[in-house]
C-alpha positions in Angstrom: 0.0 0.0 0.0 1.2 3.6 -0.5 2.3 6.0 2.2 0.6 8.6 2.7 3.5 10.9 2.5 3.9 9.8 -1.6 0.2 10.5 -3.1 1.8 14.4 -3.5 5.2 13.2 -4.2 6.5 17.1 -5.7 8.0 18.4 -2.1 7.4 21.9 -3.3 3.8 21.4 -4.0 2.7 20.1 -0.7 2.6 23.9 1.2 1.0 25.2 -1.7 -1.5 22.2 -1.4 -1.5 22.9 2.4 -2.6 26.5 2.2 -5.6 25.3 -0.8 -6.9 23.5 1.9 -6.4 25.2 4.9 -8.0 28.6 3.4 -11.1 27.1 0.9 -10.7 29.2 -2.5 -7.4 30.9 -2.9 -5.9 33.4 -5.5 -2.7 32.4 -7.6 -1.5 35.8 -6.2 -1.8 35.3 -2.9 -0.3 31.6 -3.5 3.0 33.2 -4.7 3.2 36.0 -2.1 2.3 33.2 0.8 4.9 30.6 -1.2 8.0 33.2 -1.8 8.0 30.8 -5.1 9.1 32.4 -8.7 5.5 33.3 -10.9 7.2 30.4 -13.3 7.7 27.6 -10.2 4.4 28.1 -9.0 2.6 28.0 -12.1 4.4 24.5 -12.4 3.1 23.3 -9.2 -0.5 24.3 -9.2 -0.8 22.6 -12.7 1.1 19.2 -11.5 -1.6 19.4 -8.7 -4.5 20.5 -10.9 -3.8 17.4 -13.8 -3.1 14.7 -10.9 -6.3 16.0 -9.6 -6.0 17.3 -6.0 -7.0 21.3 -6.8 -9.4 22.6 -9.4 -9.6 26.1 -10.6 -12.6 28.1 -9.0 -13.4 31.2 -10.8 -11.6 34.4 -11.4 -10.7 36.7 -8.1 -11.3 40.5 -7.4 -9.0 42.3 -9.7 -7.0 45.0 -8.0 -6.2 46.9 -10.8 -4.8 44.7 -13.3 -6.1 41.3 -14.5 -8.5 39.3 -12.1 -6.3 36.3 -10.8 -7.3 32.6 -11.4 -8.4 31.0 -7.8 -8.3 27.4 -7.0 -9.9 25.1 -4.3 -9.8 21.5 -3.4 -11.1 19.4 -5.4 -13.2 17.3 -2.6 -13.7 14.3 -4.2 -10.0 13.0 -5.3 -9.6 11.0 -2.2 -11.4 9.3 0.5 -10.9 8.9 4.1 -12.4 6.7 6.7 -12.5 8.2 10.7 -13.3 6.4 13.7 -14.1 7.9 17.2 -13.1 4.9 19.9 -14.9 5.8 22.8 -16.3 4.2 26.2 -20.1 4.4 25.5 -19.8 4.7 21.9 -17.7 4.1 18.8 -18.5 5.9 15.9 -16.9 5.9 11.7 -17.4 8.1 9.0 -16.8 8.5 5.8 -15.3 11.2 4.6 -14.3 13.7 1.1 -11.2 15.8 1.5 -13.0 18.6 3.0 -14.3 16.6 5.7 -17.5 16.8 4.3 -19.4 13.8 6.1 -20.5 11.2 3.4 -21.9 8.2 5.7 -21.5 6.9 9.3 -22.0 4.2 11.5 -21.8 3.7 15.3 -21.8 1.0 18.1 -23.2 1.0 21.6 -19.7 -0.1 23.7 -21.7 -2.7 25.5 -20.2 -5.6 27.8 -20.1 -7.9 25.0 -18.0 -5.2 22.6 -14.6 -6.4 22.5 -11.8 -5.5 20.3 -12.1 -8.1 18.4 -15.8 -8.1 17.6 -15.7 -4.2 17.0 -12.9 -4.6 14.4 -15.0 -7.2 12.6 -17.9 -4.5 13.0 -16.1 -1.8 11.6 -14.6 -4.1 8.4 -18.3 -4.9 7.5 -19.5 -0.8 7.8 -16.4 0.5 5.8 -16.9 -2.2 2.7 -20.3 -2.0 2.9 -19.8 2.7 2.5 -17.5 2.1 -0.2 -19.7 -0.2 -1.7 -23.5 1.5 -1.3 -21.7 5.2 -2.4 -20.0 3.7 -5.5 -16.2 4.7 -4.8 -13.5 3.4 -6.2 -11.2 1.9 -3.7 -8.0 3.2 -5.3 -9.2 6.6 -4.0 -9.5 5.8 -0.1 -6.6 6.9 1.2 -6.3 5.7 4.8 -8.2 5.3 8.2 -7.5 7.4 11.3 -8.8 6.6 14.9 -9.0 8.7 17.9 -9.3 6.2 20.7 -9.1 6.6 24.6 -6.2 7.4 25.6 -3.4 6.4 26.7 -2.5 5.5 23.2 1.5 4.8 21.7 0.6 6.6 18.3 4.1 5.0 16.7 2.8 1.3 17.2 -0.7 2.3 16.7 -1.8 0.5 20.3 -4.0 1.7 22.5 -2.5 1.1 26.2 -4.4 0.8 29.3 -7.8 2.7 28.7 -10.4 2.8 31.8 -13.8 2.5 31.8 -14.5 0.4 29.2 -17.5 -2.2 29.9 -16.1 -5.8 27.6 -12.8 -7.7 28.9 -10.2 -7.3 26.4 -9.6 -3.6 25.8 -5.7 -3.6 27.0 -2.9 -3.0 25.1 -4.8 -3.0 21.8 -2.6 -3.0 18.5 -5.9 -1.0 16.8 -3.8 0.2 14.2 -1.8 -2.7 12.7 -5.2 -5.0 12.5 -7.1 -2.5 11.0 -4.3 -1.6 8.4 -4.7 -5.8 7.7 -8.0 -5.8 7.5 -8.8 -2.9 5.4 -5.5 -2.5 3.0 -5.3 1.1 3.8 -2.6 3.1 6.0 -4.0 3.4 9.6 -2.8 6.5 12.0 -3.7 6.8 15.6 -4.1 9.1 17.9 -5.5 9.7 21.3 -9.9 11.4 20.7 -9.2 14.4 22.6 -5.8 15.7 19.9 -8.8 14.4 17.1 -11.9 16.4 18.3 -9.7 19.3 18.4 -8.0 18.8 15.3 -12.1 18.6 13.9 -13.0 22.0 15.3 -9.7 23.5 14.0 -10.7 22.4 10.5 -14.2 23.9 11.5 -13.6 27.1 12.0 -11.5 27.6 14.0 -8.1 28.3 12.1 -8.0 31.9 12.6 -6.6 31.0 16.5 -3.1 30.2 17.3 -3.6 28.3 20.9 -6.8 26.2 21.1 -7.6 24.1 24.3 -9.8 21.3 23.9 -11.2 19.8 27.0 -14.1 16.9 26.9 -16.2 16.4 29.7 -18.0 13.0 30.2 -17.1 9.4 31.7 -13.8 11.0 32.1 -12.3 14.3 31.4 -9.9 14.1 27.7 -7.9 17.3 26.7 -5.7 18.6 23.9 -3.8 21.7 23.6 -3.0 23.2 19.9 -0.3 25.7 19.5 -0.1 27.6 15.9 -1.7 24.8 14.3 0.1 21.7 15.6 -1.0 19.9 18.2 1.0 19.9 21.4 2.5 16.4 22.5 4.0 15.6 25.7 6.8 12.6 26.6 3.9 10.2 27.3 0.3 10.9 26.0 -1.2 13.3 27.6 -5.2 13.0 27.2 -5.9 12.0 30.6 -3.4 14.2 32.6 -6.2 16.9 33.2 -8.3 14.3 35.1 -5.2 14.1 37.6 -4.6 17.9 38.5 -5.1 18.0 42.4 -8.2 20.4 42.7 -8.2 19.4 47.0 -5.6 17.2 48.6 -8.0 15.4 51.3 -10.6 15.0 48.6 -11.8 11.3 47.8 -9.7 8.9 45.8 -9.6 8.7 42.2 -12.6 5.9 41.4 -9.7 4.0 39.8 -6.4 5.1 41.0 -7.3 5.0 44.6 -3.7 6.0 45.5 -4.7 8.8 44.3 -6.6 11.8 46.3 -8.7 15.1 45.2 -8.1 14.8 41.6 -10.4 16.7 39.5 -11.5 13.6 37.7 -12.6 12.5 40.9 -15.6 15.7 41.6 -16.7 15.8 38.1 -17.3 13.0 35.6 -20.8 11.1 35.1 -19.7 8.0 37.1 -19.2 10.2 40.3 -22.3 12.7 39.2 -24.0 8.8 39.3 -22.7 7.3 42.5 -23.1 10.3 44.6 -27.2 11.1 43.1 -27.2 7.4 44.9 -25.5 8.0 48.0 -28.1 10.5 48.6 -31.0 9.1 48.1 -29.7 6.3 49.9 -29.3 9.0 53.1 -33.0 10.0 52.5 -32.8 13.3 50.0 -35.9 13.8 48.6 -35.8 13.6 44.4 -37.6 12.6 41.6 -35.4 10.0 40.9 -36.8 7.6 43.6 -40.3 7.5 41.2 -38.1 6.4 37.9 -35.9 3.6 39.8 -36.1 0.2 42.3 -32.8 1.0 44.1 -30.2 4.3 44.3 -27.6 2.0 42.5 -29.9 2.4 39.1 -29.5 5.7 38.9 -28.2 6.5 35.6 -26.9 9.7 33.6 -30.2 9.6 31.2 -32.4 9.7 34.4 -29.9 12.8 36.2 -30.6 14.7 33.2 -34.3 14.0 33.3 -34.5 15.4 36.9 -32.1 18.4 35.7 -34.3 19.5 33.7 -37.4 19.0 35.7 -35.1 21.4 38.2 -35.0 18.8 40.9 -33.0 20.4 43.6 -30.6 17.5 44.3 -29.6 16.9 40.9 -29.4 20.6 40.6 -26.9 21.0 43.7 -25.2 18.3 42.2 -24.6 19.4 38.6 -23.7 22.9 40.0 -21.1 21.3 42.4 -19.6 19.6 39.8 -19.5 22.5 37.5 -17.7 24.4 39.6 -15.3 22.2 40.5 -14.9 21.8 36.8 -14.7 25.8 36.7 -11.9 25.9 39.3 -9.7 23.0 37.0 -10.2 24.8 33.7 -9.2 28.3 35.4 -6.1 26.4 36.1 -5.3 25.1 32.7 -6.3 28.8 31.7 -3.4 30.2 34.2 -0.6 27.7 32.9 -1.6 27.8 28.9 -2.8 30.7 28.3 -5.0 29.5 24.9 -6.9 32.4 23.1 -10.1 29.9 22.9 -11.3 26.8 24.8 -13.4 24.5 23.0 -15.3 22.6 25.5 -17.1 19.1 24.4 -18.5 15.7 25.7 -22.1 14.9 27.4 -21.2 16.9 30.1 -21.2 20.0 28.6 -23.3 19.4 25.3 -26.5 17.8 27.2 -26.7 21.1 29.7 -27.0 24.5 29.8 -26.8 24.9 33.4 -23.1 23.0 33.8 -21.3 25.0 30.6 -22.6 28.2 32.0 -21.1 27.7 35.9 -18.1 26.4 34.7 -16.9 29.2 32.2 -17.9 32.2 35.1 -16.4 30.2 37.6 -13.1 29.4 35.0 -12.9 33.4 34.7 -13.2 34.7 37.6 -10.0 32.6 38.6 -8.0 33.2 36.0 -5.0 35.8 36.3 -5.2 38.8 33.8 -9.5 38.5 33.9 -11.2 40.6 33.1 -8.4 41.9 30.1 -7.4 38.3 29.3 -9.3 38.0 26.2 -9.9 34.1 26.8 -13.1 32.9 24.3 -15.3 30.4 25.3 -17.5 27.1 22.9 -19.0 24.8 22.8 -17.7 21.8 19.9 -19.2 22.6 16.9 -19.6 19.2 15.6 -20.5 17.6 18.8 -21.2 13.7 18.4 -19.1 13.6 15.5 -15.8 15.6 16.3 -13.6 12.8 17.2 -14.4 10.8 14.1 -14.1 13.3 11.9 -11.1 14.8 13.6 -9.3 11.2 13.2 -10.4 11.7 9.1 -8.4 15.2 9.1 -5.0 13.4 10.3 -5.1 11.4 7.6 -5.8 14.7 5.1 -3.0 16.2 7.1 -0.3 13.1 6.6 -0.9 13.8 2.8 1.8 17.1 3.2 3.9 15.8 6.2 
């Protein structure tokens, strides 16, 4: 199979390439100011990329003064990429063009019987099966990428020791190198959170040098992006939010019990879940005892139910939470500076109540506030970030 590296094989051509994509419809002008290229070199390298069939003229710019300048886009549908999201309660792949426009998708409910093996045999039917029902010609998919749960090793495509997950079997995973057998295509890996935020950057999000991605849900996932590379660390980093000490002689980690006051520990829906139960198990008085038999069935679906039915228990709890959250994001804010957090995961997608107390509370604990001109979102492509950030690393290997 072909590296990904070699589909633009001209050195020269892969910025110019680069800067098609990154900005949408670009002049030829601004192409040789951005490139520092000679008229002549770049004229060679926009029509070896226009007759192999990665850009397509688009019109005639704004003249400004002499004659209007050719413009050129991507042209979307010379390659193909797959992306898949590997989560705890859900895996998801899509189908992609080379704008990231979403063609198909499938998902998976990550139940106790989901095991790597059984998901990869899932995932080989849904990809053939796309490729098949949309008519594409294989030659044109280019690769897979995943954004799993971290920790991941991204050079041996494995993911490591994820927690969480409800089937036996999800340990040191080599994800990549069966999926690369099974499918014929190259397969990168990354951990979900560096993927979601690699989706939003494609989004709309370019104009910003320092993004912070942060997901909020079973766990807490976050990725930092610094002029438009992500940021890695010795080890993979993902997790490493969950573990900033928010209170020393808070309770253990509910996995790492060696572990005390972490800020995984106050917010995450297994702890928003266990301590809705240890309440009602001290008597508070809640909706939730009319929807379930015992405290110990009290799931997320039924704490948003009573959220928004403003049942003063969950409420008290979600707030708590939020702040909590608020206080380990003002943190991040005071050793990263970022000029926009992008904030993403059930937590803070299901809620307005939790993404509202947690920004104040983030702000008014940062250093600099109120001048710092930190910006606040939520994910723009919500369920399907990570999948279709795990699509853009492959589009991005292309000019590596």
């Amino acid at each position: 199979m072909p590296n990904l590296e070699d589909w633009i094989p001209n050195r020269k051509a892969k910025p110019i390439f680069a800067e098609i994509r990154r900005r949408g419809v670009v002049s030829k002008f601004d192409l040789l100011e951005m490139s520092g290229l000679t008229s002549s070199t770049l004229t060679r390298m926009l029509e070896e990329l226009a007759t192999s069939g990665w850009i397509e003229e688009s019109g005639l710019g704004e003249s400004s003064g002499g004659r209007r300048p050719l413009l050129y886009r991507l042209k979307h549908d010379r390659g193909y990429v797959l992306g898949l999201d590997v989560s705890r309660a859900s895996t998801r792949l899509v189908l992609c063009d080379l704008q990231l426009e979403k063609i198909d998708s499938a998902s998976w409910q990550m139940t106790e019987r989901m095991t790597p093996d059984r998901l990869l045999q899932e995932i080989e039917a849904a990809a053939n099966k796309m490729i098949a029902k949309h008519g594409l010609d294989r030659g044109r998919l280019l690769g897979i990428g995943i954004g799993a749960v971290g920790p991941v090793d991204r050079t041996n495509g494995t993911m490591l020791n994820p927690l969480y997950f409800p089937a036996e079997g999800w340990s040191q995973v080599p994800i990549g190198p069966k999926l690369e057998r099974m499918l014929g295509v190259p397969v990168l890996l990354d951990n979900g959170a560096n993927t979601a935020l690699l989706a939003e950057y494609w989004a709309g999000s370019q104009q910003y040098r320092h993004l912070l991605y942060v997901r909020a849900g079973v766990g807490l996932r976050s990725a930092m992006m610094s002029n438009g590379q992500l940021v890695y660390g010795a080890v993979d980093m993902e997790g490493s939010v969950g573990h900033m000490i928010i209170q020393t002689d808070g309770p253990p980690h509910p996995e790492r019990p060696h572990v005390f006051g972490c800020l995984e520990s106050f917010v995450s829906i297994p702890v928003l879940e266990k301590q809705a139960a240890a309440k009602l198990k001290q008597g508070r008085r809640s909706v939730l005892t009319d929807w379930v038999d015992r405290p110990d069935d009290v799931g997320f679906h039924h704490l948003l139910k009573a959220l928004s039915a403003d049942d003063r228990l969950v409420t008290e709890l979600f707030t708590q939470a939020a702040t909590y959250f608020g206080i380990g994001l003002s943190n991040l804010l005071n050793i990263l500076h970022p000029e926009k957090v992008i904030l993403g995961g059930p937590l803070i997608t299901s809620n307005e109540l939790f993404y509202q107390i947690s920004t104040q509370v983030a702000l008014k604990n940062t250093l600099y506030y109120p001048t710092y001109p930190v910006t606040f979102s939520r994910g723009k492509l919500s369920d399907d970030a990570l999948a279709v950030g795990a699509a853009a690393m492959v589009v991005d290997r292309l000019t590596s």
